[in-house]
Backbone as XML, in Angstrom:
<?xml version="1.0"?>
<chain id="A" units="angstrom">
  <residue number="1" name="UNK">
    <atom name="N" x="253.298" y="-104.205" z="166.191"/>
    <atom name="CA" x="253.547" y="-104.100" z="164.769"/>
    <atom name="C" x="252.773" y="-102.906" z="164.228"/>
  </residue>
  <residue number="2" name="UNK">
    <atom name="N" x="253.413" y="-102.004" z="163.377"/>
    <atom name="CA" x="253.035" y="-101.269" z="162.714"/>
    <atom name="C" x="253.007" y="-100.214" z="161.307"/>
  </residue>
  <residue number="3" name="UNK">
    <atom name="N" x="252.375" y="-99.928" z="160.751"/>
    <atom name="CA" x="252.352" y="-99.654" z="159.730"/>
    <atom name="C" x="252.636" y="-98.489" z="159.656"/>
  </residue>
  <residue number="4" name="UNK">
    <atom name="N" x="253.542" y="-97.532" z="159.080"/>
    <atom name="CA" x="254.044" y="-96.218" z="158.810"/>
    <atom name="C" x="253.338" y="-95.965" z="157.145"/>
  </residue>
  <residue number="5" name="UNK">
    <atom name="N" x="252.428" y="-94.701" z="157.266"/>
    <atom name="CA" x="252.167" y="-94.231" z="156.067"/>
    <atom name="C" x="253.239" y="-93.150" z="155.730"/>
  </residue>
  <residue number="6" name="UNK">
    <atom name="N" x="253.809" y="-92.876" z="155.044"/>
    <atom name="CA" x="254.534" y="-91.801" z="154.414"/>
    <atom name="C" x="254.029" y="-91.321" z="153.473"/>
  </residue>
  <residue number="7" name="UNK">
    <atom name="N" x="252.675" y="-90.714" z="153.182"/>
    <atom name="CA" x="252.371" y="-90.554" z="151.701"/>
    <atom name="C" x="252.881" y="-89.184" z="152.065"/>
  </residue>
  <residue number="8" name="UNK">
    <atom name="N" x="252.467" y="-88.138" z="152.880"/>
    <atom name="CA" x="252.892" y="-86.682" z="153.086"/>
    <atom name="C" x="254.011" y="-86.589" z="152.852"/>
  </residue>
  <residue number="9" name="UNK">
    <atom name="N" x="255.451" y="-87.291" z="153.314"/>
    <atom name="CA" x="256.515" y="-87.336" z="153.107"/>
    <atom name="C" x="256.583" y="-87.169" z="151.163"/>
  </residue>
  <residue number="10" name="UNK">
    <atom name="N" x="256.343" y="-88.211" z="150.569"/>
    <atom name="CA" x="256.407" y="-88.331" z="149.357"/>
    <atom name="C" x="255.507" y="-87.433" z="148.582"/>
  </residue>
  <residue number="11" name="UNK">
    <atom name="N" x="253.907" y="-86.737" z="149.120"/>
    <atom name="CA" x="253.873" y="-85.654" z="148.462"/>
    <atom name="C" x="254.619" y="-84.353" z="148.018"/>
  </residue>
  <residue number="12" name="UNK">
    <atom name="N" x="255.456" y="-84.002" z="149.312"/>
    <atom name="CA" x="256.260" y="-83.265" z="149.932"/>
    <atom name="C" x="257.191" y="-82.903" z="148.739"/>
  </residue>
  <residue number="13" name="UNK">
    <atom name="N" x="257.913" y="-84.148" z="148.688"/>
    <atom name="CA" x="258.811" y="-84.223" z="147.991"/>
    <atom name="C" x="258.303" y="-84.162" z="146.498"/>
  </residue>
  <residue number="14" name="UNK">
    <atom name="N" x="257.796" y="-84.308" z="145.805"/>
    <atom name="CA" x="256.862" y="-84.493" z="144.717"/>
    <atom name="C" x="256.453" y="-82.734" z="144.316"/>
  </residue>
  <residue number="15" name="UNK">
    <atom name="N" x="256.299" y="-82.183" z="145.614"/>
    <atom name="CA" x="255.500" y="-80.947" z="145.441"/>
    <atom name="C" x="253.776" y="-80.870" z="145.018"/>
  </residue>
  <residue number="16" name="UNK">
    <atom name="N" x="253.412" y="-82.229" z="145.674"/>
    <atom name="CA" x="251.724" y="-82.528" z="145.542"/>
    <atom name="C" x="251.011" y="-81.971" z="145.983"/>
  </residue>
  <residue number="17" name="UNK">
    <atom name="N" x="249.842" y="-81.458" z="145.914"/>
    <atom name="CA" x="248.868" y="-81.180" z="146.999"/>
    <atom name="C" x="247.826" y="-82.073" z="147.225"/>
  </residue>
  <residue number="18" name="UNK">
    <atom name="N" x="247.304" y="-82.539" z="147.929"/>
    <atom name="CA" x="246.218" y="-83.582" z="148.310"/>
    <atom name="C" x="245.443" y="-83.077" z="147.239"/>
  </residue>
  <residue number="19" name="UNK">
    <atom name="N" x="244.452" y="-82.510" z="146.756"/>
    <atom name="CA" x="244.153" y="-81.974" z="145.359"/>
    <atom name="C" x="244.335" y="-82.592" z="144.620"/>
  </residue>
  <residue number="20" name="UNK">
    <atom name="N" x="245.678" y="-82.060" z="143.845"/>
    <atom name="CA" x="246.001" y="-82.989" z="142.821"/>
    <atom name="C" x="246.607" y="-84.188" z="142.671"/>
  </residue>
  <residue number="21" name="UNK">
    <atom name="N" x="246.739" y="-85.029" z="143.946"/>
    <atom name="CA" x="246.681" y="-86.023" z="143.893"/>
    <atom name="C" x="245.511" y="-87.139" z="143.844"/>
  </residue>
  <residue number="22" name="UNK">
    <atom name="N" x="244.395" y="-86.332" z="144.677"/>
    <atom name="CA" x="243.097" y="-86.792" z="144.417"/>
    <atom name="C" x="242.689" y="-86.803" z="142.878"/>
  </residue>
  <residue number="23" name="UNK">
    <atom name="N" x="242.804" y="-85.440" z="142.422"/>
    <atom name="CA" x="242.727" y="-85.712" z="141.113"/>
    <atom name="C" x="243.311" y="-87.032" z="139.915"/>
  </residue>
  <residue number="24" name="UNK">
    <atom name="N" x="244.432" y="-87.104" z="140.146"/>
    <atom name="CA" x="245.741" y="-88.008" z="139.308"/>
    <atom name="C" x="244.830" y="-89.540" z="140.159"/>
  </residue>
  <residue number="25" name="UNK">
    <atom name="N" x="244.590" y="-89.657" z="141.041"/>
    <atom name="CA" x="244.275" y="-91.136" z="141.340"/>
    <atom name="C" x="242.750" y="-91.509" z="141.175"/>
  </residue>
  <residue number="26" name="UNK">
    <atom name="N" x="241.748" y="-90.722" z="141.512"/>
    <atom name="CA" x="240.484" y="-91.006" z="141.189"/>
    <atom name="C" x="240.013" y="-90.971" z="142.745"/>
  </residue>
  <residue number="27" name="UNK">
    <atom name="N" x="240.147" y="-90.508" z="143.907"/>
    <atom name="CA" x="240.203" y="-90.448" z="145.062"/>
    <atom name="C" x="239.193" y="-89.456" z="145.472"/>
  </residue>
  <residue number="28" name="UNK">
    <atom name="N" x="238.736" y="-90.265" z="146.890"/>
    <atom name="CA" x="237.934" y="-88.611" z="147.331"/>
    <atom name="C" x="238.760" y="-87.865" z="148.273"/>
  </residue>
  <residue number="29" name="UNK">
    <atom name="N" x="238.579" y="-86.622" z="148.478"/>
    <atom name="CA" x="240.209" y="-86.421" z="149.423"/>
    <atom name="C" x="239.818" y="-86.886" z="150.618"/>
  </residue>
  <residue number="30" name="UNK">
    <atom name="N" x="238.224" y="-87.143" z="151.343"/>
    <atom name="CA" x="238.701" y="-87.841" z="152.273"/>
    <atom name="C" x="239.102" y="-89.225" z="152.579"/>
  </residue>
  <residue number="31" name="UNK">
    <atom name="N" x="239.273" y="-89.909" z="151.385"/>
    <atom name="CA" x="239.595" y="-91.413" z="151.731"/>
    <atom name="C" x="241.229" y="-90.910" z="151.352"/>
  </residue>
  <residue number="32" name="UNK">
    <atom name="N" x="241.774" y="-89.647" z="150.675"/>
    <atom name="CA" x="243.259" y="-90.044" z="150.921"/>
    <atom name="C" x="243.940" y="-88.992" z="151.978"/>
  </residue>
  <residue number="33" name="UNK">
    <atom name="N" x="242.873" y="-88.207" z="152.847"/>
    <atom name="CA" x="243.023" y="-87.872" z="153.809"/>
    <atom name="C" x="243.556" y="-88.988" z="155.274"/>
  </residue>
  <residue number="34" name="UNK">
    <atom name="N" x="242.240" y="-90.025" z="154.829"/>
    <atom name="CA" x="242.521" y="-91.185" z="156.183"/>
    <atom name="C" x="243.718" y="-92.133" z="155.965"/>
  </residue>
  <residue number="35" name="UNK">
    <atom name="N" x="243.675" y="-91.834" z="154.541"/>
    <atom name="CA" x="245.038" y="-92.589" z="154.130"/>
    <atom name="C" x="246.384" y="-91.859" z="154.541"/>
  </residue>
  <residue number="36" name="UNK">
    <atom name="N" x="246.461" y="-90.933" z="153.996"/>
    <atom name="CA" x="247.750" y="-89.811" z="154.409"/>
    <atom name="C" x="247.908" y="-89.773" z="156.363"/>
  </residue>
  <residue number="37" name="UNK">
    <atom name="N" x="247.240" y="-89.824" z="156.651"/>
    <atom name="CA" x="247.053" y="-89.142" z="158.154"/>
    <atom name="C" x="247.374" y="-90.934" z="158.916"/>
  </residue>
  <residue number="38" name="UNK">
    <atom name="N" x="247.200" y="-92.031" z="158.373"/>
    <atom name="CA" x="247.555" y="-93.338" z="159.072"/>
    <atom name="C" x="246.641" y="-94.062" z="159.322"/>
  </residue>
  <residue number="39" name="UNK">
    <atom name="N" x="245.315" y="-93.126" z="158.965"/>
    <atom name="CA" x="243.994" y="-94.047" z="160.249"/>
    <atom name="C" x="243.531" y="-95.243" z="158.847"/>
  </residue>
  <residue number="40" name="UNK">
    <atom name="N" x="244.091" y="-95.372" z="158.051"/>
    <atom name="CA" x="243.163" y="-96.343" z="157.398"/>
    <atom name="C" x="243.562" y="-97.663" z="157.882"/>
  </residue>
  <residue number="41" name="UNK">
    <atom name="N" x="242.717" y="-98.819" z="157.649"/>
    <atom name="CA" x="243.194" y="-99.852" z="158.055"/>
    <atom name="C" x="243.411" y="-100.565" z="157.231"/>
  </residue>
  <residue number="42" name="UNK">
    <atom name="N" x="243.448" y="-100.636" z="155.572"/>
    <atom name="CA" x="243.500" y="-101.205" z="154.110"/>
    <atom name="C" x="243.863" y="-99.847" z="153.340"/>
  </residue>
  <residue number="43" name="UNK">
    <atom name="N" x="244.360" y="-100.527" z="152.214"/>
    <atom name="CA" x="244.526" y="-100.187" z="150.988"/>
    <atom name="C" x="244.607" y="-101.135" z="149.841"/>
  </residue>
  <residue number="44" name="UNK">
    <atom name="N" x="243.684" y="-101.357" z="148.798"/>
    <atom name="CA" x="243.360" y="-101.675" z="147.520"/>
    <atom name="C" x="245.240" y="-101.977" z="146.915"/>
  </residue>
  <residue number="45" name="UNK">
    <atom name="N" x="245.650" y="-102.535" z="146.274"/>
    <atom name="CA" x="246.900" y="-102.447" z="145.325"/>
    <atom name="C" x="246.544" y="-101.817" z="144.273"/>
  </residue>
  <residue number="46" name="UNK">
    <atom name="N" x="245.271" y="-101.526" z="143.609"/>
    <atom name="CA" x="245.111" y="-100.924" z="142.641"/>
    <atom name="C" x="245.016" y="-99.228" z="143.390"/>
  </residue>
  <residue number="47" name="UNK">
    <atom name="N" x="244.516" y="-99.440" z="143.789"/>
    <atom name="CA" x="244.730" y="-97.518" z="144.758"/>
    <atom name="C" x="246.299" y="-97.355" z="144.570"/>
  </residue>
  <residue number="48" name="UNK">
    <atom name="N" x="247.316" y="-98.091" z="145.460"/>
    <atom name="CA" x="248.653" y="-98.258" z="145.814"/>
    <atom name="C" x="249.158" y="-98.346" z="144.558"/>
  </residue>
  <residue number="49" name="UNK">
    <atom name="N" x="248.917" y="-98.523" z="143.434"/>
    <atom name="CA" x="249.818" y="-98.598" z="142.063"/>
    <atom name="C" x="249.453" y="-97.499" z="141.642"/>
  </residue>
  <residue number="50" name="UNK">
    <atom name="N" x="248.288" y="-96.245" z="141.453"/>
    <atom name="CA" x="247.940" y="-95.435" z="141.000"/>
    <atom name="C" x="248.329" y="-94.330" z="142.298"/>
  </residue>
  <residue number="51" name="UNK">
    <atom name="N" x="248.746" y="-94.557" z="143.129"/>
    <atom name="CA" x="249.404" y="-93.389" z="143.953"/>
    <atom name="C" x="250.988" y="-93.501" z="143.512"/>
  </residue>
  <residue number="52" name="UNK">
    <atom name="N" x="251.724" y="-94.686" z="143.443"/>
    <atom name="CA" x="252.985" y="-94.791" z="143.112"/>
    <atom name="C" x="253.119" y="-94.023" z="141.769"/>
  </residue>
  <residue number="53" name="UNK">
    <atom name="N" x="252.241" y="-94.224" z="140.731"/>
    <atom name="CA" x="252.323" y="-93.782" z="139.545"/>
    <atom name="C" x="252.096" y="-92.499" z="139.246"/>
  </residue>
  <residue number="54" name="UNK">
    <atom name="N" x="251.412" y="-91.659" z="140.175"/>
    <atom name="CA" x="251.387" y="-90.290" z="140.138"/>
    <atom name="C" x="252.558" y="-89.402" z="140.377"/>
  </residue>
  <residue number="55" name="UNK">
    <atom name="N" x="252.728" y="-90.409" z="141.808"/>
    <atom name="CA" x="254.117" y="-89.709" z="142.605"/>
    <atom name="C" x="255.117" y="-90.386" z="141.619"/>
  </residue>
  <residue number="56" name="UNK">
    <atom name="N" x="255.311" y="-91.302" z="141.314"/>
    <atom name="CA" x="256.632" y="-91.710" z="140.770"/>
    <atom name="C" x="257.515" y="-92.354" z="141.506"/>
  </residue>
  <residue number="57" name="UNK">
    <atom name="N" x="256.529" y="-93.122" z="142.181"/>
    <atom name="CA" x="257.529" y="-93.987" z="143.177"/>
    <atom name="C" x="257.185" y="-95.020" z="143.733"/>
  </residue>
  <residue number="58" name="UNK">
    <atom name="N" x="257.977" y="-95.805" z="144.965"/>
    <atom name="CA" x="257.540" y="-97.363" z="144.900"/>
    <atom name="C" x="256.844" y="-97.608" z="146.361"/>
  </residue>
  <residue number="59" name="UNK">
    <atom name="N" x="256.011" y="-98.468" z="146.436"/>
    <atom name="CA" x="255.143" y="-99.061" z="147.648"/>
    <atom name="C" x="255.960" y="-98.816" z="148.475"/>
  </residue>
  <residue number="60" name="UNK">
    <atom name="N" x="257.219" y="-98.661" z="148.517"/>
    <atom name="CA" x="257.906" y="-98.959" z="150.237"/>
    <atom name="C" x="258.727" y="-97.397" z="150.184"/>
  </residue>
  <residue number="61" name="UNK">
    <atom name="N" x="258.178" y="-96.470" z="149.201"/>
    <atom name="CA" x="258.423" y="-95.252" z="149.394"/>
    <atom name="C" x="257.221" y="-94.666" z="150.478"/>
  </residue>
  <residue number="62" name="UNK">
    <atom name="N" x="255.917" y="-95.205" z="150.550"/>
    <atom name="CA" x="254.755" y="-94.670" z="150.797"/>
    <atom name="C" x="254.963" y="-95.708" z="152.458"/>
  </residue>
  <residue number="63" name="UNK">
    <atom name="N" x="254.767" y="-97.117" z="152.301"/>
    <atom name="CA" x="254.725" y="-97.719" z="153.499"/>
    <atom name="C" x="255.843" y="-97.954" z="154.365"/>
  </residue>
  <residue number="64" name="UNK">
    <atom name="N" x="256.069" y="-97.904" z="155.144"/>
    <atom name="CA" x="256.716" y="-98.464" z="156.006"/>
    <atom name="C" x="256.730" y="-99.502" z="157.226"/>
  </residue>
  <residue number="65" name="UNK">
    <atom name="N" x="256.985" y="-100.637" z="157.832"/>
    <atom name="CA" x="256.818" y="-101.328" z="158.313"/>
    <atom name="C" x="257.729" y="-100.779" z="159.669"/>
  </residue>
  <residue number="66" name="UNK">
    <atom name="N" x="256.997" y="-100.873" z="161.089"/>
    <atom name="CA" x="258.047" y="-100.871" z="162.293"/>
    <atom name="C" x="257.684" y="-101.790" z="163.381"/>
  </residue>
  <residue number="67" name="UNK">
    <atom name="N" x="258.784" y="-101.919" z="163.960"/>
    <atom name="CA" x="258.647" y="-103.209" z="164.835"/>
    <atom name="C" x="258.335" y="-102.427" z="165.886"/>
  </residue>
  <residue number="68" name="UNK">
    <atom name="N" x="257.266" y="-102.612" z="167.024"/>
    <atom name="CA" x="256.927" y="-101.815" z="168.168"/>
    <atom name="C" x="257.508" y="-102.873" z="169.284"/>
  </residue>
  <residue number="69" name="UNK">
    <atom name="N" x="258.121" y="-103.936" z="169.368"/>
    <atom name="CA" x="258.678" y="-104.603" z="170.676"/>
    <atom name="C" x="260.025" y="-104.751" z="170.550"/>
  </residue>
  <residue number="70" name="UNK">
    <atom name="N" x="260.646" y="-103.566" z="170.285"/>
    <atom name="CA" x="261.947" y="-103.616" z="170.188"/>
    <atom name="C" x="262.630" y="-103.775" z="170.851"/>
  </residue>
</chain>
């Protein structure tokens, strides 16, 4: 089981830079570095509502769920 981060995807699209997304959420860039990159092992819902709200988009724009015993 595993967890797919897409935040890069959705910066991407957004035209974000880790920057100013750190900025818009209250973030240090390296906690949305470990976030962006997959290695975190949590995320807050209050983090996750203030990243949706920057980007403009929804939890299952950012996460993704995959089945690894396919």
């Amino acid at each position: 089981m595993s967890i797919i981060v897409n935040l890069d995807v959705m910066m991407a699209k957004r035209k974000m830079s880790l920057n100013e997304l750190s900025e818009k959420v209250d973030l240090t860039l390296s906690n949305l570095s470990i976030l962006k990159t997959g290695k975190a092992k949590a995320i807050r819902f209050s983090t996750l509502e203030a990243i949706c709200k920057a980007l403009e988009c929804q939890p299952g724009d950012i996460l993704e769920y995959a089945n690894d015993n396919k």
